[in-house]
N, C-alpha and C positions, 0 to 999 in steps of 0.2 A: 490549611494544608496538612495531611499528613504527613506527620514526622518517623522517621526511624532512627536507631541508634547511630548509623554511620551519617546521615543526614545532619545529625544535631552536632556530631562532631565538627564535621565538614563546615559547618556554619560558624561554632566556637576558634576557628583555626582561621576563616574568614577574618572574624571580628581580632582576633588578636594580630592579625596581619596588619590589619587596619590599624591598629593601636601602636602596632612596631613599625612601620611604616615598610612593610616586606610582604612577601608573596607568602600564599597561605599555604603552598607547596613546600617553603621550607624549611617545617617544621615537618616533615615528612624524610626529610632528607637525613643521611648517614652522615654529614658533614657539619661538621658546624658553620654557622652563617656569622656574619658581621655587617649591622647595616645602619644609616643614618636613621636617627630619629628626629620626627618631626610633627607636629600640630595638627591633628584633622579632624574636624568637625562632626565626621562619623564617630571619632575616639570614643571611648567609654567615660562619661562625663566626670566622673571621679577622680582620672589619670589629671598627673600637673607634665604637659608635656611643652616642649619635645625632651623628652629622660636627659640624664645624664648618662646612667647607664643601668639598662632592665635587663636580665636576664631572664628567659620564658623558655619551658622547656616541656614538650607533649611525652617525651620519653627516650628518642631515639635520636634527638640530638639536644643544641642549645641555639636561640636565636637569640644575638646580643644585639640588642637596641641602643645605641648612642650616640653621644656629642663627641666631635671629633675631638675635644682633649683628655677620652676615655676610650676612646680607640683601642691604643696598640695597647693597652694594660687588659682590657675585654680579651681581646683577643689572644692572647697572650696567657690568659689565667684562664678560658676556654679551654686552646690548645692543650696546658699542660694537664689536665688531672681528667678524669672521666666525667661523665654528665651527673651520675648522682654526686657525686663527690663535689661537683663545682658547688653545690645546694648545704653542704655543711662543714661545719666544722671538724679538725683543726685546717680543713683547706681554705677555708673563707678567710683564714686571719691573711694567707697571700694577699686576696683582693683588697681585705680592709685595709691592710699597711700601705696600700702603693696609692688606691684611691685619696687615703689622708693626705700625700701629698699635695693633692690639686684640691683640699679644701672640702673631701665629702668622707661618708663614712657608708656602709653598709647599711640596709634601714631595713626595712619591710620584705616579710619572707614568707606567702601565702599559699596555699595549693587549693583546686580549684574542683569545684566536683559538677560533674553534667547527669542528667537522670537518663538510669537504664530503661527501658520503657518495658522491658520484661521483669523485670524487680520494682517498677513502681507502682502503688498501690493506696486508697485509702487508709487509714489506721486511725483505729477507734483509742477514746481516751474517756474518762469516768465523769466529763462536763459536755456541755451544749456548746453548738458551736454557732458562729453570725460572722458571714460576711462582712467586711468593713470598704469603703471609698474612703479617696480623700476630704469627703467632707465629716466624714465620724474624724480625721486622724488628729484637729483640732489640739483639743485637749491632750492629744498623747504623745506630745514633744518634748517627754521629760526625758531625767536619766534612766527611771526605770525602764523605757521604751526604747534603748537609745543603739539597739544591735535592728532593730525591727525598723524603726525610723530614723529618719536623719534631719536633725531640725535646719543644718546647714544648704541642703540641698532639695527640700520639702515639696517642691514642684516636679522631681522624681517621683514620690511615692505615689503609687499605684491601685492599687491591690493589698486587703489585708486578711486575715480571718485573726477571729478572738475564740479563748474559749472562758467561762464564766462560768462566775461558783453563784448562783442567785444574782444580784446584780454588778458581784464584783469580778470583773477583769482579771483571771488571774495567768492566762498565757496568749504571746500574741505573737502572729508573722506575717509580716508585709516583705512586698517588693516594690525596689526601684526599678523606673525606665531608663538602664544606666546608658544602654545605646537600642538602636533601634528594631532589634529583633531580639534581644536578650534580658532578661529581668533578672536582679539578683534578689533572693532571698535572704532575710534576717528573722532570727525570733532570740525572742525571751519571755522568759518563765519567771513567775515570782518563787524566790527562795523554797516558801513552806510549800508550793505544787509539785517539785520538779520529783522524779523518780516515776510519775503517774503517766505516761506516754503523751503527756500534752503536745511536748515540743516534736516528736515525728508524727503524733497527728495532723497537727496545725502544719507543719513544714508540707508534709505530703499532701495534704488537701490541698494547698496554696498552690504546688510546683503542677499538679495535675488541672485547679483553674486555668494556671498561666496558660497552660499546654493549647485549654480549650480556646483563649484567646488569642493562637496562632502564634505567637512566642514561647521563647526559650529559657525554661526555668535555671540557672545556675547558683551552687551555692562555694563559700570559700571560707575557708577556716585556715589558723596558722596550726601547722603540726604538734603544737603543744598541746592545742586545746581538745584535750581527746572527748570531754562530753559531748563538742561539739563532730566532733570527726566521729563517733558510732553514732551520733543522730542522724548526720548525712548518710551516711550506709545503712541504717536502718529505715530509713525510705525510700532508699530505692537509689541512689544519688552514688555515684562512682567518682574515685579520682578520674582528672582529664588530663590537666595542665601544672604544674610549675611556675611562680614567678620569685625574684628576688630585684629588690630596686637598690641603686645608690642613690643616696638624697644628700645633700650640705651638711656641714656638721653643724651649723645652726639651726636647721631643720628638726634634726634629731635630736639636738637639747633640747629645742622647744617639746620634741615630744616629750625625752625622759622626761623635764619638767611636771609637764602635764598631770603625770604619774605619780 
């Protein structure tokens, strides 16, 4: 099917509807929404649902996602401050203080980028490139691979391209089938390549196959990670959306842990 820029939107506001369990309309709206989250099988396979409380925001408002014993603190922390504002700090320490009560913390704060189809493009890099399947990804479930792949969820991955210095692998980007018209993009680059346009080659090459395969390229990065946020705008890739999730405060140790 031919896609256009308002079309792919249109579809990404679908899917997040799906995810929040709300009408794709109202994220469109001047108002802010408040709505039950719940479990659906369309969801993006990644989400641990039904939220406790997500906050997702296309620009013009916030659509808060939750469990009724995040309710009136959502909405409540919504109301008070403006929509960018609810996405940072020192206004977040509101949310974080109240949610610690019932046992969660703040977690994960990602922004999400969809491709302009008038800014996307191939872009050359100083190696060869090779399509990858799931049956090359075998081998490449390490941690060098591990923004590109997912060894957790590996019946996902999709779609990959590499590019290679002679027979060594030295940049690589796959996608997940996270839901069923959207693919999310990952790459990494080994250290001594990076600077040489690997990663918006391989990224743009990828998002322009998906395209051909009638799905929807998407990419996400946290706002910190700025090599990774000029990569996505350097292929062509726009912000779209907003999210922020509350997760358990076990949850969250478990991650700092990890770290």
């Amino acid at each position: 099917m031919p896609f256009t820029n308002q079309s792919i939107l249109r579809a990404a506001m679908e899917q997040s509807a799906i995810d929040a369990h709300c009408r794709w309309e109202d994220f469109t709206r001047a108002d802010n929404v408040v709505v039950t989250s719940a479990a659906d099988p369309r969801a993006r396979k990644y989400l641990s649902l039904p939220f406790d409380c997500c906050l997702i925001s296309y620009g013009s408002n916030i659509v808060a996602s939750v469990s009724e014993p995040y309710r009136e603190i959502a909405a409540g922390y919504i109301g008070r401050f403006s929509v960018e504002h609810c996405f940072e700090t020192p206004n977040l320490h509101v949310l974080n203080d109240a949610v610690q009560k019932l046992g969660a913390r703040v977690c994960s704060m990602s922004e999400y980028f969809l491709p302009d189809l008038g800014a996307l493009r191939p872009l050359d890099c100083p190696y060869p490139f090779k399509m990858l399947g799931p049956a090359d990804f075998g081998p490449l479930y390490t941690g060098t691979w591990s923004n590109a792949l997912c060894k957790e969820r590996r019946e996902l991955d999709v779609l990959g391209i590499g590019a290679y210095d002679g027979g060594t692998l030295v940049g690589f980007a796959a996608c997940s089938a996270d839901c069923e018209g959207m693919w999310q993009i990952g790459i990494d680059v080994l250290p001594a390549y990076r600077r040489q346009g690997i990663a918006s080659a391989l990224t743009s090459r990828l998002a322009l196959a998906i395209l051909e395969r009638d799905k929807i390229p998407f990419y996400c990065a946290a706002w910190s990670n700025l090599r990774s946020v000029r990569n996505a705008l350097r292929c062509g890739f726009r912000p779209a959306w907003v999210e922020l999730n509350v997760r358990s405060t076990a949850f969250v140790e478990r991650m700092n842990g990890a770290q």
